[in-house]
N, C-alpha and C positions, 0 to 999 in steps of 0.2 A: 504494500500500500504506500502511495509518496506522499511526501510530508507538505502538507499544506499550509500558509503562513492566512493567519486571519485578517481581516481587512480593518483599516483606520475605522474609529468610530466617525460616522458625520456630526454628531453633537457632544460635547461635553455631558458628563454624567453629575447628578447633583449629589453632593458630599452630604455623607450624614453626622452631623455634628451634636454630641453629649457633654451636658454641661451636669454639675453637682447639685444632686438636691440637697435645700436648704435643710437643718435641721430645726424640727418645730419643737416649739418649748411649750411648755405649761404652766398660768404664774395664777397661785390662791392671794387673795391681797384679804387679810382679815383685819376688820375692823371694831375694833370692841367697843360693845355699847353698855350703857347702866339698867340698872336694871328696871322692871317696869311692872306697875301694879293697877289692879281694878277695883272698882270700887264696889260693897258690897251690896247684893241683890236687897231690897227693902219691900218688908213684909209689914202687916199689921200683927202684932201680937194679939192672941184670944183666939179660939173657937171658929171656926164656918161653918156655916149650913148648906150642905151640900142637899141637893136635888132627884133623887134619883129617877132616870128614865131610861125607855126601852124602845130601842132603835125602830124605825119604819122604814119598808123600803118604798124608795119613791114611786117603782112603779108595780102593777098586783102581778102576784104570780098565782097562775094558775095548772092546779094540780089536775091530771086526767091520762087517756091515755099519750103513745106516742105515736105520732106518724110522722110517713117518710115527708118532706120537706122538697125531696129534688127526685123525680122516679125519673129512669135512660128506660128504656124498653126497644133490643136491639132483636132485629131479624136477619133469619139469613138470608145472602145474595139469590140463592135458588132452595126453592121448594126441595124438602128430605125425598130421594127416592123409595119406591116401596122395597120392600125387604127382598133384596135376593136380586133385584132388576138391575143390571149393566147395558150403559147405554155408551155408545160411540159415533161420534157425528163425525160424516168425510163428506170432503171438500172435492168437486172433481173441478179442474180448472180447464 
């Protein structure tokens, strides 16, 4: 086999150039605060009269049987044939 010499490129080829990643830091800046209070909740002192009641719902519920709500009622494409009957439809073209 003879030895073949490749041809000059017509363009220059673009250089691939790598530079250093930075390295990332991480900075906590804590800053201290004093400390801090609430004031306390104010009650009356002595006894209440509480009310006793018994919830209603807003709207009535009614108890009985259950029925279906959404009925599908699905058929088939073709009538079941009778028991034992095979049937073959041709095509003469």
């Amino acid at each position: 086999m003879p030895v073949m010499l490749n041809p000059v490129p017509e363009a220059l080829a673009a250089e691939i150039v790598t530079l250093a990643v930075p390295e990332l830091l991480n900075v906590k800046v804590c800053v201290p605060l004093l400390p801090t209070s609430t004031f306390p909740k104010l009650k009356l002192e002595g006894l209440a009269v509480s009310v006793p009641c018994t919830p209603v719902p807003l709207n009535a519920i009614v108890a009985g049987e259950f029925v279906a709500l959404l009925a599908t009622l699905t058929l088939p494409v073709t009538p079941p044939a009778e028991a034992g009957a095979k049937a073959t439809l041709r095509v003469t073209v």
